[in-house]
C-alpha positions as CSV (number, residue, x, y, z in Angstrom):
1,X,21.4,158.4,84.2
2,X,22.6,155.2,83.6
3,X,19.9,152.3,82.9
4,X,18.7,150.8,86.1
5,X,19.4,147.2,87.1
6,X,16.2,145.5,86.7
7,X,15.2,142.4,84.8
8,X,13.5,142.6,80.7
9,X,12.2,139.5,79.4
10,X,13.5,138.3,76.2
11,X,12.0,135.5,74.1
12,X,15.0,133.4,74.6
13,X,15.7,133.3,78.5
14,X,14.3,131.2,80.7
15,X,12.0,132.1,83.5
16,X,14.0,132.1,86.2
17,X,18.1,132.4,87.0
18,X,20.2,132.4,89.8
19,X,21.2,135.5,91.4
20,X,24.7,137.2,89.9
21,X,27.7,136.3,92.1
22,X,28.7,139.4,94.8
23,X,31.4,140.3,92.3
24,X,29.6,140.3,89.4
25,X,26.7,142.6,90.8
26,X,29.8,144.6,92.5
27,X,30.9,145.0,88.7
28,X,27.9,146.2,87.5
29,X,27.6,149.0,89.9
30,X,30.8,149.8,88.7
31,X,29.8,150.0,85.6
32,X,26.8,151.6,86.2
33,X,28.8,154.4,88.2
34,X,31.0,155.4,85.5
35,X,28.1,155.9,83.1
36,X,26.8,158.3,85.9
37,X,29.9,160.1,86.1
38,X,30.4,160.3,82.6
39,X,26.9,162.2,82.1
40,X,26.7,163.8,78.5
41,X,30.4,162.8,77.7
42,X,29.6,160.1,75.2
43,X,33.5,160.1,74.1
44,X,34.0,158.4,77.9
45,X,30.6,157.3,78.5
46,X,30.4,154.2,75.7
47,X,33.2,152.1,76.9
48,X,30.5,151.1,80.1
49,X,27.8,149.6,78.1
50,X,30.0,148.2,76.1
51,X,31.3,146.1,78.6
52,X,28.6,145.7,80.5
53,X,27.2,144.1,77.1
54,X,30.2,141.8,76.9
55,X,28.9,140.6,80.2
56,X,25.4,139.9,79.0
57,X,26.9,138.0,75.7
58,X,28.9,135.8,78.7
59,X,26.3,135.4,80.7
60,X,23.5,134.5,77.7
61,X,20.2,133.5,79.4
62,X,20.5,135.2,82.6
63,X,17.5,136.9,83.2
64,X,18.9,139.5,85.9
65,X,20.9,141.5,82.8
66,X,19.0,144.1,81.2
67,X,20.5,144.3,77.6
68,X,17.5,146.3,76.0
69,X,17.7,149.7,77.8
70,X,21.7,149.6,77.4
71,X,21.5,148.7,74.0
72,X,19.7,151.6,73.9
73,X,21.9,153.5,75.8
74,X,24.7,152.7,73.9
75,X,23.3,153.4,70.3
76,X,22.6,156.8,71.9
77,X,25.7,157.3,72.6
78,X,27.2,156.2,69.5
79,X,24.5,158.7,67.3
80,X,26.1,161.3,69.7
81,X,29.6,160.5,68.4
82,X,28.2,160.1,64.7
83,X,29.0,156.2,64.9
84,X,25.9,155.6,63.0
85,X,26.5,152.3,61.8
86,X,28.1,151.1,65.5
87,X,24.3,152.7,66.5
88,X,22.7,150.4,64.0
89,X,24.6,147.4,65.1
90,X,23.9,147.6,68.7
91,X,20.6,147.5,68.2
92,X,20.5,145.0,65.5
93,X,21.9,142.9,67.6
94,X,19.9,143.6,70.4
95,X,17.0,142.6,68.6
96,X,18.6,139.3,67.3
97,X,19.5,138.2,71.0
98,X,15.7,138.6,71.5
99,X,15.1,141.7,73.5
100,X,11.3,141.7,74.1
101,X,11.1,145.4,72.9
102,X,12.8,144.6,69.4
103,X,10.4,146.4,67.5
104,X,10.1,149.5,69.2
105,X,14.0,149.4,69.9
106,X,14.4,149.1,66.1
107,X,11.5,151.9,65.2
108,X,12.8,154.0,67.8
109,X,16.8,154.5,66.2
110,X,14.7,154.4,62.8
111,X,12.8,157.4,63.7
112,X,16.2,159.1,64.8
113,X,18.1,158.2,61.8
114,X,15.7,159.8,59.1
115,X,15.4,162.6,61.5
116,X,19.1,163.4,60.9
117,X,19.2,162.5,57.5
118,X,20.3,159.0,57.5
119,X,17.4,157.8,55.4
120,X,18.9,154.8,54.1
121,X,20.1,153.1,56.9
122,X,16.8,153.9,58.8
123,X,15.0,152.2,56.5
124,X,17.0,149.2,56.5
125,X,16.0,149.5,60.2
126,X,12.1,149.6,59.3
127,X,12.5,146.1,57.0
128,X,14.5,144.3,60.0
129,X,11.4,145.4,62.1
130,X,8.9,144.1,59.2
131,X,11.1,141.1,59.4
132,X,11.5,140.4,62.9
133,X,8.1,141.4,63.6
134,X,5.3,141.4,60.7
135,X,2.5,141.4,63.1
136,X,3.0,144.5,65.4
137,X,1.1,146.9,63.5
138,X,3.1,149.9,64.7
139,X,6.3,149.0,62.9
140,X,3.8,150.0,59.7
141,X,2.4,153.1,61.4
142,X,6.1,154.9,62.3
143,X,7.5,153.3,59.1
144,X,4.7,155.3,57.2
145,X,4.7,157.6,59.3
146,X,8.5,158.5,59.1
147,X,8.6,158.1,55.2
148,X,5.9,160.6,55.0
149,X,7.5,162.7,56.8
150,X,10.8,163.0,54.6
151,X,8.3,163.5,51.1
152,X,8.7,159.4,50.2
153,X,5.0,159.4,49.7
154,X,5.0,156.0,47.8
155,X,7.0,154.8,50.3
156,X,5.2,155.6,53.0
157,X,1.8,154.1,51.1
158,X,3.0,151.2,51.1
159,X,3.8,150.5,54.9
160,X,0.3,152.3,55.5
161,X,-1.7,150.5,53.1
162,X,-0.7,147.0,55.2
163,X,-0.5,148.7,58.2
164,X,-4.4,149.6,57.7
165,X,-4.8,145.9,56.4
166,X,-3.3,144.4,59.3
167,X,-5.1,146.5,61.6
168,X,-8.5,145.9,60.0
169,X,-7.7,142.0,60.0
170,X,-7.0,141.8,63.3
171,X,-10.1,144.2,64.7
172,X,-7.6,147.0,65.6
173,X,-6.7,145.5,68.8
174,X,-4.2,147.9,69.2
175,X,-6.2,151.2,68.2
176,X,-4.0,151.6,65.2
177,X,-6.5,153.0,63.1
178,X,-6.4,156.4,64.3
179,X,-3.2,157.0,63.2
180,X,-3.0,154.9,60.0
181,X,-6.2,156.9,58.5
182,X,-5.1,160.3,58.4
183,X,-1.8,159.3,57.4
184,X,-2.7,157.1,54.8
185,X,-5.4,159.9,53.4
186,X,-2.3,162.5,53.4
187,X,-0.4,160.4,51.2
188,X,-3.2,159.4,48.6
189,X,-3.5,163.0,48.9
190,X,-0.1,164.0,48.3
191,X,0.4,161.1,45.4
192,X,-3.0,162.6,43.7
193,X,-4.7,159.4,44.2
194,X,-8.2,158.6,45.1
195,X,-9.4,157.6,49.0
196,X,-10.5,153.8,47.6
197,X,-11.8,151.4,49.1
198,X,-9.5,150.4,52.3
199,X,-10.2,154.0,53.2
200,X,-13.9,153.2,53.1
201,X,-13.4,149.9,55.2
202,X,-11.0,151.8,57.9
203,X,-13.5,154.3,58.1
204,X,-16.0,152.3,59.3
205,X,-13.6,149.8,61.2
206,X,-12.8,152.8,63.5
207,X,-16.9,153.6,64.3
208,X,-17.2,150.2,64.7
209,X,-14.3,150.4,67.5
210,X,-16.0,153.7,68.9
211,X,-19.2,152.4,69.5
């Protein structure tokens, strides 16, 4: 199914727009139809977001286009074809416009990537997350989590370690702790390292959050 026509905030748009021209919304349905009828034919299916994209880059700071989810769409698409680097630069640039959901966007094609062996450029996707977005403690938890999961232990340390000093900074508001323990025990574990004392600190940051 195509994305649905619906509004995402982005950091950059105003509250409020007026509502597309009759043509313009009859465009987007067209669009919107082909991507339907195209189904799992990504060959014909990527030339719709495409242009439905060009709209949104003419139409910057209309709040009634929903450039996230056919971003998304499109990078899925293009990982389908083997365009990895087209995927990459969809939702790079996504994320740059603004898209409220940058981070996860980014995480998201990350977690894809090193799934299908393209380890370098998903971690190029993990530091534009860091970047973009150094206090959402869940770009360190998949980072971590998706480094661990290839064998780069050290790696994944690292992105744990702040992860679990972000969260414990910040009173876990987002009940990251659950995940950033056990993960960041594994790889101590797998490096032949001690727990220390961060282990000892997010141990008793997650009773404190239980009680």
């Amino acid at each position: 199914m195509p994305p649905q026509f619906h509004h995402r905030t982005t950091k950059k748009e105003p509250r409020c727009s007026p509502r597309p021209t009759a043509a313009l919304e009859e465009r987007i349905e067209e669009i919107m139809d082909r991507v339907q009828k195209a189904g799992d034919n990504h060959v014909e299916r990527v030339a719709a977001p495409e242009e439905y994209l060009t709209l949104t880059r003419a139409h910057e700071g209309e709040t009634w286009f929903d450039a996230g989810a056919w971003s998304e769409d499109l990078a899925g698409s293009y990982l389908a074809l083997g365009r990895v680097d087209d995927a990459v630069r969809t939702i790079s640039d996504a994320t740059r416009r603004g898209c409220a959901e940058g981070a996860e966007m980014l995480c998201e094609l990350a977690e894809k990537l090193v799934c299908s062996g393209y380890e370098p450029q998903a971690r190029l996707l993990w530091q534009q997350a860091r970047a973009g977005y150094p206090d959402d403690v869940w770009v360190y938890v998949q980072a971590g989590i998706g480094c661990g999961g290839i064998g780069a232990h050290a790696g994944a340390l690292e992105w744990l370690t702040t992860g679990l000093e972000l969260a414990l900074r910040t009173g876990d508001l987002e009940s990251a702790l659950e995940q950033l323990r056990p993960s960041h025990a594994s790889c101590l574990s797998a490096l032949g390292r001690p727990c220390g004392e961060i282990q000892e600190r997010a141990a008793q940051g997650k009773q404190g959050g239980n009680r």
